[in-house]
C-alpha positions in Angstrom: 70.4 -88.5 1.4 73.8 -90.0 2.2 75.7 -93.4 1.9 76.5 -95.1 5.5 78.9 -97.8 5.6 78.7 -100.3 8.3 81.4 -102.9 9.8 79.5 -106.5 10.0 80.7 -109.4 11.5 79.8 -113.0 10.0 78.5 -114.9 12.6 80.1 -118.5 11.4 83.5 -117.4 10.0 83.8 -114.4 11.8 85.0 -112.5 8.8 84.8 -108.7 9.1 83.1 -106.8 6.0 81.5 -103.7 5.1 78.2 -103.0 4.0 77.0 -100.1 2.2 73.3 -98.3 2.4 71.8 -95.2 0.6 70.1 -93.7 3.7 67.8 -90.8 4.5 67.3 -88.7 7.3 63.3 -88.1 8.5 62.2 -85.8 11.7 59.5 -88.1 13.3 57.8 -86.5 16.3 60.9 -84.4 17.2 63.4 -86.9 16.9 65.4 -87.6 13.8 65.9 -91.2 12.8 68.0 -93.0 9.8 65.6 -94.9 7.2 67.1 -97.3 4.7 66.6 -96.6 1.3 68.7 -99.0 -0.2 71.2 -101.8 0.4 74.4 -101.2 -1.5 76.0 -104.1 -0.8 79.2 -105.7 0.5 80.9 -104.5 -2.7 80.1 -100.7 -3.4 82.3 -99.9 -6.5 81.9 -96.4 -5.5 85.2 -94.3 -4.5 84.0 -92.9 -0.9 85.3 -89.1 -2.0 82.2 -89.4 -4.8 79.5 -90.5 -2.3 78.5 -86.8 -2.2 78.5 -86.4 -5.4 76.7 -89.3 -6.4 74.0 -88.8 -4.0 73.3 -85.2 -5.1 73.1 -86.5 -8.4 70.5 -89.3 -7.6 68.5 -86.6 -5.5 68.9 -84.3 -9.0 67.6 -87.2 -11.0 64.7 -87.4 -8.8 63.5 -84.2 -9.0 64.4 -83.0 -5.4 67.1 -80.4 -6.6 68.5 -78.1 -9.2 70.5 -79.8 -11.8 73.8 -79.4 -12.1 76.1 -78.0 -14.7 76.3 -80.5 -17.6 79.6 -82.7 -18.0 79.9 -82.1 -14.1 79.6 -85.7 -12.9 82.0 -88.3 -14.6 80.3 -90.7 -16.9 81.1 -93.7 -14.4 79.2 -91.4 -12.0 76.4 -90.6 -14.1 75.6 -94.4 -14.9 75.1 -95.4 -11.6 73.3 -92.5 -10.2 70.8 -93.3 -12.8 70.8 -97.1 -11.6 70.0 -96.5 -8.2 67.7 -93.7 -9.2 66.1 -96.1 -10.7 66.1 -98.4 -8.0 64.7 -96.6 -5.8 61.4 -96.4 -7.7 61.5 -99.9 -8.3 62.0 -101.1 -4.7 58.8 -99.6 -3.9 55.7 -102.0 -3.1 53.7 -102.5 -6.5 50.1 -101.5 -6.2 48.8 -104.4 -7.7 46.9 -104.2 -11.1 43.1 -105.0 -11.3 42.1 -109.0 -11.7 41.5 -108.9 -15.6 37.9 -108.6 -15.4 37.7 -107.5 -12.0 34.5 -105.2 -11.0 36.5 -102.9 -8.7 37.6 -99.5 -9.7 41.1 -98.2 -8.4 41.2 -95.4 -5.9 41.5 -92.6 -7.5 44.7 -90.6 -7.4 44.7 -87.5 -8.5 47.7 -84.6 -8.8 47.9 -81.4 -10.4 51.2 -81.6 -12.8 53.0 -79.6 -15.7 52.5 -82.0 -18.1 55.2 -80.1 -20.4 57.9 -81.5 -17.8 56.9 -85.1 -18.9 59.5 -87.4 -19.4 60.0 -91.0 -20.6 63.1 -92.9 -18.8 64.4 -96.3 -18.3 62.1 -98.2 -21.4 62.6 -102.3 -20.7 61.1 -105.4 -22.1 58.7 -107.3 -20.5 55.8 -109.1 -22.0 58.6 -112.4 -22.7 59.8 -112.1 -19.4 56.3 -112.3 -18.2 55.4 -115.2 -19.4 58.8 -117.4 -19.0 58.8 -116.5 -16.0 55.1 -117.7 -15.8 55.7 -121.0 -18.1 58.7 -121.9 -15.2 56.4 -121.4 -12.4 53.7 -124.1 -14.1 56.2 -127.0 -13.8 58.2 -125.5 -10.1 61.3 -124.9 -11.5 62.8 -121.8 -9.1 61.1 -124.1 -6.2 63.1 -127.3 -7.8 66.3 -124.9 -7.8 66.0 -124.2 -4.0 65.2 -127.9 -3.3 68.4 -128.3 -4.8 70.5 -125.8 -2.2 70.8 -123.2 -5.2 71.0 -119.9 -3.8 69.0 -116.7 -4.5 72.2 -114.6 -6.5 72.4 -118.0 -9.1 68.8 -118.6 -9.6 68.4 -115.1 -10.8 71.7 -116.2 -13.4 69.8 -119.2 -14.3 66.2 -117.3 -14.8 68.6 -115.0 -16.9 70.0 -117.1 -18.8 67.2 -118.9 -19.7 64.3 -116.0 -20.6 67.1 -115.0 -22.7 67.6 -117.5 -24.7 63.9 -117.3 -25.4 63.7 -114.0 -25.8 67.2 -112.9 -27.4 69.5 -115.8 -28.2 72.7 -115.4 -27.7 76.1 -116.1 -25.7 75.9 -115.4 -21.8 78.3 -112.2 -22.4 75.1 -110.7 -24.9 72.8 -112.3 -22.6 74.6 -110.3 -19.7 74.1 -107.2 -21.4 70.5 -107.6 -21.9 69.5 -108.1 -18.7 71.5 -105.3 -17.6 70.1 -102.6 -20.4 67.1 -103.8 -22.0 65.3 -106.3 -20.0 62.6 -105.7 -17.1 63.3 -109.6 -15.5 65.1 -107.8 -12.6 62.0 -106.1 -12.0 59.7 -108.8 -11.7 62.3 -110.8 -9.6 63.2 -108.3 -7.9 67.4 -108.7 -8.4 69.7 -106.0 -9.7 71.2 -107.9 -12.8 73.1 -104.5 -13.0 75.3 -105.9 -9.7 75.9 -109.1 -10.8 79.4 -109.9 -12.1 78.9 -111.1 -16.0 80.9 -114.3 -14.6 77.4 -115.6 -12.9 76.0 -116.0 -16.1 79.0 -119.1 -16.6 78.7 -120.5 -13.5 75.0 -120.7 -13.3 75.1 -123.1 -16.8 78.1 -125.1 -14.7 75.4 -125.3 -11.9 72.5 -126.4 -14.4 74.5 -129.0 -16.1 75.5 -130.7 -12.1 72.0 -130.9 -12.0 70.7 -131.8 -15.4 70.0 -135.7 -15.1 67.5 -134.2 -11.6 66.0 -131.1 -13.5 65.0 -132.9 -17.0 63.4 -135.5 -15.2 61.3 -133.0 -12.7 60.5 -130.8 -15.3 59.2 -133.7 -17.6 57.0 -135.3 -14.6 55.6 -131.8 -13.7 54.8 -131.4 -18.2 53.0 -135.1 -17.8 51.2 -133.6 -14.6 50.1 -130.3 -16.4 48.8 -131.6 -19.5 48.2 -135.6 -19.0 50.6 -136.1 -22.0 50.0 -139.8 -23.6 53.6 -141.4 -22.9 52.9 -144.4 -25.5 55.0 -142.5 -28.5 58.4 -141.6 -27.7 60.4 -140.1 -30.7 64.3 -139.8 -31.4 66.7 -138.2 -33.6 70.2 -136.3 -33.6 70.8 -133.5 -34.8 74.1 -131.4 -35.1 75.8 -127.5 -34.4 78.8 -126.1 -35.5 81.3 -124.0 -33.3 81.9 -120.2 -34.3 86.1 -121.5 -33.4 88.2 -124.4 -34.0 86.9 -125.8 -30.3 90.4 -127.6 -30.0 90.3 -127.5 -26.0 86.3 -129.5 -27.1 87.3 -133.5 -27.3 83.4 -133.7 -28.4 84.1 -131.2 -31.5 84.9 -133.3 -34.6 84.3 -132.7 -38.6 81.5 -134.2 -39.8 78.3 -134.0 -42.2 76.8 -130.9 -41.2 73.1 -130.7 -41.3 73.4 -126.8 -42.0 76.1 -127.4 -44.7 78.6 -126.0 -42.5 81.8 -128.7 -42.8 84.2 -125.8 -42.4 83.5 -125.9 -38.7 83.7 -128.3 -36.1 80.5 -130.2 -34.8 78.8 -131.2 -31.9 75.7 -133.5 -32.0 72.5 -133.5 -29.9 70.8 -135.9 -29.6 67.1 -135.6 -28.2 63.7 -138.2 -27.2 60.9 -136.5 -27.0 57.1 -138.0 -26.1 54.3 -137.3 -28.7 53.3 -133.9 -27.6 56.5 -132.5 -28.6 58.5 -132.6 -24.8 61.7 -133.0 -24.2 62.3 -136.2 -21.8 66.1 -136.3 -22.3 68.7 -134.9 -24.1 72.5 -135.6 -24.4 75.6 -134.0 -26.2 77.8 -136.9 -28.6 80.8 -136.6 -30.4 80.0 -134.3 -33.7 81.0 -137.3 -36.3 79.0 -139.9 -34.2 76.9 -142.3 -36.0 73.7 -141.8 -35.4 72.9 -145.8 -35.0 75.4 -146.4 -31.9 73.3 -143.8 -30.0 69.8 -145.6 -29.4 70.6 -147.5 -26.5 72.1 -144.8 -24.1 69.5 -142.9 -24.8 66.7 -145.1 -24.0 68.3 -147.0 -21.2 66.6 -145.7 -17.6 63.8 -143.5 -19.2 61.3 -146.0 -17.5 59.3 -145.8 -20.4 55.8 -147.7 -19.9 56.0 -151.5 -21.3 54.9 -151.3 -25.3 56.2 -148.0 -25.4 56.7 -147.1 -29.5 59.9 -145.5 -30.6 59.7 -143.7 -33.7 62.9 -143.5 -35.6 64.6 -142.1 -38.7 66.3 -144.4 -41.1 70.1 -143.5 -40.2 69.1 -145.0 -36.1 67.0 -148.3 -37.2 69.9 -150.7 -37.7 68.5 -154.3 -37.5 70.9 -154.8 -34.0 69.1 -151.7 -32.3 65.7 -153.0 -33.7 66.7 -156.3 -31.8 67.5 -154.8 -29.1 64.3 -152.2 -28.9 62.5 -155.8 -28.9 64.2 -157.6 -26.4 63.6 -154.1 -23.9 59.8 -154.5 -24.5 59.5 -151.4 -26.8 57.9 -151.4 -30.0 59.4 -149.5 -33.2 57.9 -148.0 -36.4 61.0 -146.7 -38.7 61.8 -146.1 -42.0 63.6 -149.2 -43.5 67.1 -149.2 -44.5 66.5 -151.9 -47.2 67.4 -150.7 -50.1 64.7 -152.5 -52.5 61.8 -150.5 -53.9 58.4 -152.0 -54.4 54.6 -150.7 -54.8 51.5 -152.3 -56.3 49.8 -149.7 -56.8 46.1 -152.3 -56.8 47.1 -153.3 -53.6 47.2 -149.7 -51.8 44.3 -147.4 -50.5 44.4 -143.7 -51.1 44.7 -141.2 -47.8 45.3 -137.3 -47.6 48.0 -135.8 -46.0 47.6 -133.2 -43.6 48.6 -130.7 -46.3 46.0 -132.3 -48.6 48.3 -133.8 -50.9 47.3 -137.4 -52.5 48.8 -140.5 -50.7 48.8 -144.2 -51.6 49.9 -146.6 -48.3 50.1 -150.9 -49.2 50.4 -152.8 -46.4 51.9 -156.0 -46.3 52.9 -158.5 -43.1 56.1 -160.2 -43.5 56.4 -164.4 -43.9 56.1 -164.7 -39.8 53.7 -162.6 -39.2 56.2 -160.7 -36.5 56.6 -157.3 -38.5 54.4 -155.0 -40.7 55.9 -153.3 -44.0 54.3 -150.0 -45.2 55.0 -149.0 -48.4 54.2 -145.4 -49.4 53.8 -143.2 -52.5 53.5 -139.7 -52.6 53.0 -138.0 -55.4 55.2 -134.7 -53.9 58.0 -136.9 -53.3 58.1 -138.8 -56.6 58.0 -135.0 -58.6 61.1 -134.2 -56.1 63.3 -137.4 -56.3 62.4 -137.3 -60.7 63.4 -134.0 -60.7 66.9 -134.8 -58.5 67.8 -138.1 -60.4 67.0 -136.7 -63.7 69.4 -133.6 -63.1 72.0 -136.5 -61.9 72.0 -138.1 -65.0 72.0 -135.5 -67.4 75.2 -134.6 -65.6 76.5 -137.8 -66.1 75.4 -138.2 -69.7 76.8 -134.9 -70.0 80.5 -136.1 -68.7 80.5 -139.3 -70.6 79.8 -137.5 -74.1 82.8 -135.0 -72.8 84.8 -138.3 -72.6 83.5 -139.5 -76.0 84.0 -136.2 -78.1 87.8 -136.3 -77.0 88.3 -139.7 -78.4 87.9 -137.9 -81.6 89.6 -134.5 -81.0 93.7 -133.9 -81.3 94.2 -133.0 -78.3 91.6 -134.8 -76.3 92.6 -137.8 -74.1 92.8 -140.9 -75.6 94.8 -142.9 -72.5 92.8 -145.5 -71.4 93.9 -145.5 -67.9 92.9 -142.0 -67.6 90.0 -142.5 -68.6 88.7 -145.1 -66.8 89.6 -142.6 -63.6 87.7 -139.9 -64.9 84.5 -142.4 -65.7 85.2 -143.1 -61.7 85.3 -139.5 -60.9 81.6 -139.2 -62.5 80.4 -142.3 -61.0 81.1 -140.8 -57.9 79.4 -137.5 -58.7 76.5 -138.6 -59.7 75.2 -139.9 -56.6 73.6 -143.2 -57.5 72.7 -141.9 -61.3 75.4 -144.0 -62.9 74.2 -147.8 -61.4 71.6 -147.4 -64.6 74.1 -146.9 -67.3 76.1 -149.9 -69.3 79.3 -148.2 -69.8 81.9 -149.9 -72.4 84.5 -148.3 -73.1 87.0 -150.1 -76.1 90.5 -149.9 -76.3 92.9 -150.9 -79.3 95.3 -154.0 -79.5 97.7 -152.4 -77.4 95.4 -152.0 -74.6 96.6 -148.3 -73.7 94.5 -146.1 -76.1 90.8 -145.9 -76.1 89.4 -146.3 -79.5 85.3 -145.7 -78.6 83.1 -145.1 -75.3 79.7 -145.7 -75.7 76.8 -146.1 -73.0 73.6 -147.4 -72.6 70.5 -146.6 -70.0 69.0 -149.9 -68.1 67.4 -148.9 -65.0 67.5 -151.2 -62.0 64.4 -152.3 -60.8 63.2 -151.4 -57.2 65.3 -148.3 -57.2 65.0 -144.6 -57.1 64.6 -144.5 -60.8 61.9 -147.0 -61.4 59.8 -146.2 -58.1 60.2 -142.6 -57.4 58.2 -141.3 -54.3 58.1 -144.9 -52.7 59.5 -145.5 -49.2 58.9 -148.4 -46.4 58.4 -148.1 -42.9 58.9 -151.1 -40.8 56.5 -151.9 -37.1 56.3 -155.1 -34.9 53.0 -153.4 -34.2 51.0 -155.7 -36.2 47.4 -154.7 -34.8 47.1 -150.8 -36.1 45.6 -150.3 -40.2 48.2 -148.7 -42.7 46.9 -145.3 -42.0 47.1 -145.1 -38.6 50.8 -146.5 -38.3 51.1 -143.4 -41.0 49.9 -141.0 -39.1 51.7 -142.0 -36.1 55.3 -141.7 -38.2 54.7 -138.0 -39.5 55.1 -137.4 -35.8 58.7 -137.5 -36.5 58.1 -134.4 -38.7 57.1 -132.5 -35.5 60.9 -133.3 -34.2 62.2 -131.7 -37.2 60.3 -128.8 -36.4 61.8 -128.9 -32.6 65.2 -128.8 -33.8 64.3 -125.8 -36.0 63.3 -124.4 -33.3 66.0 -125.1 -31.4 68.5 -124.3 -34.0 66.6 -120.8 -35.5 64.3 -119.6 -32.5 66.2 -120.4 -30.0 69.7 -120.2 -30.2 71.2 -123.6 -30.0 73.6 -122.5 -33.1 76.5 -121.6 -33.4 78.1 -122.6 -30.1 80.1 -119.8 -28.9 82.3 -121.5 -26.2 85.6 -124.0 -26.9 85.2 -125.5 -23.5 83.7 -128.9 -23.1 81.5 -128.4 -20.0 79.9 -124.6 -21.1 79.2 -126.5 -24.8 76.8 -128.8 -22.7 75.2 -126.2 -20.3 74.6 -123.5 -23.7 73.0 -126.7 -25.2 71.3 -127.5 -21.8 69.8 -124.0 -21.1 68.2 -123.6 -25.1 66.4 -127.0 -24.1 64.9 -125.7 -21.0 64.0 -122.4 -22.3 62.8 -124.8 -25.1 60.9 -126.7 -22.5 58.8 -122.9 -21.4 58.7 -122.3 -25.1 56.4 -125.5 -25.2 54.1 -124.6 -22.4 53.4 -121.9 -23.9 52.1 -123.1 -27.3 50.6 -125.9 -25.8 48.2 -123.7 -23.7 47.9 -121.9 -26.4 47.0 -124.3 -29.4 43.9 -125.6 -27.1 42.5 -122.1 -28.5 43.2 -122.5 -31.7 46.5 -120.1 -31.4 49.0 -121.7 -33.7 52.0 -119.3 -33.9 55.8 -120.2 -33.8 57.5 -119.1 -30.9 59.0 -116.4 -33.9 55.5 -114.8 -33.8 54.7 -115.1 -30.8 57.9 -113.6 -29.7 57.1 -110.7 -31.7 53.9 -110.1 -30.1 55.3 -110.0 -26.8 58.4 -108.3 -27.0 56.2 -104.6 -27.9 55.2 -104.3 -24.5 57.5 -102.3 -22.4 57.8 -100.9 -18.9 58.7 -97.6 -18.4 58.8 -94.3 -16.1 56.6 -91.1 -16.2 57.9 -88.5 -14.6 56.0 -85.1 -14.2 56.4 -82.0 -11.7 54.2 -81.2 -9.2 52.4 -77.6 -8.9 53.6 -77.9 -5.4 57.2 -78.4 -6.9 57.5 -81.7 -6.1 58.4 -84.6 -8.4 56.1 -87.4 -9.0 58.0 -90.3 -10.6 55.5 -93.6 -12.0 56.5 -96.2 -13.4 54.2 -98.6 -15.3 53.9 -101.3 -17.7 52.3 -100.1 -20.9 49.1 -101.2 -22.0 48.7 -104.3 -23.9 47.9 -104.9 -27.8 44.5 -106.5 -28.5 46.6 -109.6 -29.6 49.0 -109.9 -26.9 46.1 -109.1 -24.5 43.9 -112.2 -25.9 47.2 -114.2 -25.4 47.1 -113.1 -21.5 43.5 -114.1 -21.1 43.9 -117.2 -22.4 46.8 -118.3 -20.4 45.2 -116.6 -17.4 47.8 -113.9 -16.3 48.1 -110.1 -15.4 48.4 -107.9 -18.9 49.8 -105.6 -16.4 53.3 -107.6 -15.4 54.9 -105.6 -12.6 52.6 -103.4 -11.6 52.6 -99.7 -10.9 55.1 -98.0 -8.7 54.8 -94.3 -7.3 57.2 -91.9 -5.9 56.9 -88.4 -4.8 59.9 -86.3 -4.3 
């Protein structure tokens, strides 16, 4: 075994370069003749005074010669002997697993080993890989990559990227590493991740984003294709991530009200519609102190939605100008309503159960012009949770005000009355809507500069918080559908909230780890496609009954492994295998449901 380097000439430039190949010398019928084991490639980082070396060492490795002394190769040295080593084994054809319930038998293959020379080498993951790589294939999305002139070296980046968001989220640099040490995706692609500069991993999200308008709008037909999705609902909502750094080269990152309490950091807000099976039909990247209602109308412009389409909205996003203008495009809405009066009769309403069993009571009422439908809900949950919040408010406020009082009478307690009308303000403001139900008087002497006596009195407000806890309205111009249906239809939003969670927890959307405008929006991009393969997955799967977060299901398929048995021979040969390892009884039911191999990547042999 030796290394041959070759002078090639490019056809169109013609540039001069060297290639490099790991070749073997064979006696066939007298004559000896040259056969390729491996291509090295234009840039073999290999000095050519350790060729030797290194190719004794990968010959050692497989078996075919004594070892040599330890701490005799450099570490450098050692590393990539065992890559190629490696390599070599898994350049081999695979010999196919059995169909699962196939009535065949393999050929047997049967060697005589010492089975105390056994050893396990070169463990990697597989069962994710498997099936994000199958999930992509279900909706074409290498074959859309080479439609769009994207060449072999960045789809691998981009299938990198992506399977490893879903299956270890984290920056490209992690991501890198993972593919490189712990991850079989090379394997069943058949690329060398361990070649690739870590700089691909960047450039392939530059690539994705050039492309993202094309690729969300493939991959969403070829979702509608697979599963025949209902495109009547369409749901929106923004949410927000912080960056790990100040992001001051990011003219997107702004402070703002951070959903994960996090208004030390810088923001950056997604914003995402969805249909009503939970896929992603477009998202986009706004400044991180946006607000939320100026967002509507980009968003929904050119989705060619079908005419009567329903948006479903949070309260922050239905603004009576974008209900206008959700009208005037031929959309209908059902929101929450930003009106701040509360009513409920409780005669008037009819009793439903959530899907959580709790107790529900829905009244609906159609407004003066018959044009718009009100709902107005009570749930029992919600009025024990907004109680419990506005009596903790109060007694907070009470609490200050009797502080305030109790000084009037002390030596030292202030008695300005200035002063304390700011400090009343500071509590008003604290108590966050508490103190609209409290008469305050405070009474100052003839001078008008010393308080005397502050005293306060409760008077709720009618149709507020405090006199109709657990109420809330939603609003629809879709006047045809009974209160319980237009209900139903609205906790679809709660299935968005569970996307961003998701996105946010499962999948790695937070924190943002770059500063650059341009990689913010591909890291966002590439956790909403691997988002996308997460979704094709649980859809299959929830037709039988299989219910998991991708948080479960990820740990059911990350135990499987592939790894390589190596034994010796009684012949004093080597025989090197390397298989994936059998799958667990749940992990195998997931396989037969989705209809793939529980064998991902065969089995590979090599005798030495």
């Amino acid at each position: 075994m030796f290394i041959r380097r070759t002078q090639t000439n490019n056809k169109t430039t013609g540039e001069s370069y060297f290639t490099h190949r790991l070749v073997r010398s064979e006696r066939v019928g007298g004559k000896v003749r040259q056969v390729t084991l491996l291509n090295l490639g234009r840039h073999f980082p290999i000095e050519q005074h350790d060729w030797p070396l290194l190719c004794q060492r990968i010959d050692e490795l497989n078996g075919s010669q004594a070892v040599l002394l330890p701490g005799s190769v450099p570490e450098s040295l050692e590393k990539a002997a065992q890559r190629y080593a490696a390599r070599l084994l898994e350049s081999i054809p695979q010999q196919v697993a059995a169909d699962l319930g196939g009535v065949t038998e393999p050929a047997q293959d049967i060697h005589e080993v010492d089975v105390d020379t056994l050893q396990l080498t070169k463990p990697r993951a597989v069962g994710i890989e498997h099936l994000g790589l199958y999930a992509l294939s279900e909706v074409g999305f290498v074959e859309k990559l080479t439609e769009l002139g994207i060449n072999g070296v960045m789809r691998a980046a981009i299938l990198g990227n992506v399977i490893g968001r879903m299956a270890r989220p984290a920056s490209e640099w992690s991501t890198w590493k993972w593919l490189r040490a712990e991850s079989a995706l090379g394997e069943l692609i058949d690329f060398d991740y361990e070649a690739m500069p870590h700089t691909r991993m960047y450039q392939a999200s530059d690539v994705l984003i050039k492309h993202r308008e094309c690729l969300e709008q493939h991959i969403y037909a070829a979702v509608n294709s697979l599963f025949c999705l209902d495109e009547t609902v369409t749901l929106y909502d923004l949410t927000n991530t912080y960056f790990e750094g100040d992001a001051a080269d990011n003219e997107q990152a702004k402070r703002g009200r951070s959903k994960e309490k996090r208004s030390d950091c810088p923001l950056v807000t997604l914003g995402a519609v969805l249909d009503g099976s939970g896929f992603l039909k477009r998202t986009k990247l706004f400044d991180g102190n946006v607000a939320e209602c100026t967002t509507l109308q980009g968003m929904l412009d050119g989705l060619n939605a079908p005419t009567g389409a329903l948006v479903i909205m949070d309260r922050g996003i239905a603004t009576e100008a974008n209900l206008v203008w959700l009208v005037e495009h031929g959309y209908r809405y059902l929101v929450v309503s930003r009106r701040g009066a509360r009513q409920f009769d409780e005669l008037r309403a009819i009793d439903i159960e959530t899907r959580q069993g709790e107790a529900l009571q829905i009244q609906r009422e159609l407004s003066e012009d018959g044009r718009e439908v009100r709902l107005y809900c009570h749930s029992v949950g919600r009025e024990k949770k907004e109680s419990a919040m506005l009596a903790r408010f109060a007694a907070g406020y009470e609490a200050g005000l009797q502080k305030l009082a109790d000084g009037l009478v002390k030596p030292r307690g202030e008695k300005r009355y200035d002063k304390l009308m700011e400090r009343i303000g500071r509590l008003k403001e604290k108590s966050r809507g508490a103190s609209q139900h409290y008469q305050i008087e405070l009474t100052a002497n003839e001078s008008g500069k010393q308080a005397t006596q502050l005293t306060w009195t409760k008077m709720p407000i009618d149709g507020t918080m405090m006199t109709h806890p657990g109420v809330y309205c939603l609003r629809s111009n879709e006047t045809d559908w009974d209160a319980e249906k237009l209900w139903r239809t609205y906790t679809m939003l709660t299935d968005l909230e569970s996307v961003f969670r998701t996105l946010k927890s499962e999948l790695g959307l937070r924190p943002v780890h770059h500063s650059k405008q341009a990689r913010v929006d591909g890291h966002l991009f590439i956790t909403a496609l691997a988002y996308q393969a997460v979704q094709i997955i649980r859809t299959k799967l929830k037709t039988a009954s299989i219910h998991l977060s991708w948080t479960g299901l990820r740990a059911t398929l990350g135990v499987q492994r592939r790894v390589t048995a190596t034994f010796k021979r009684s012949d004093g040969s080597t025989l090197h295998v390397r298989k994936t390892t059998v799958a667990e009884p749940d992990l195998m039911n997931i396989y037969k449901i989705l209809g793939v191999t529980p064998a991902p990547g065969g089995i590979k042999k090599m005798i030495i």
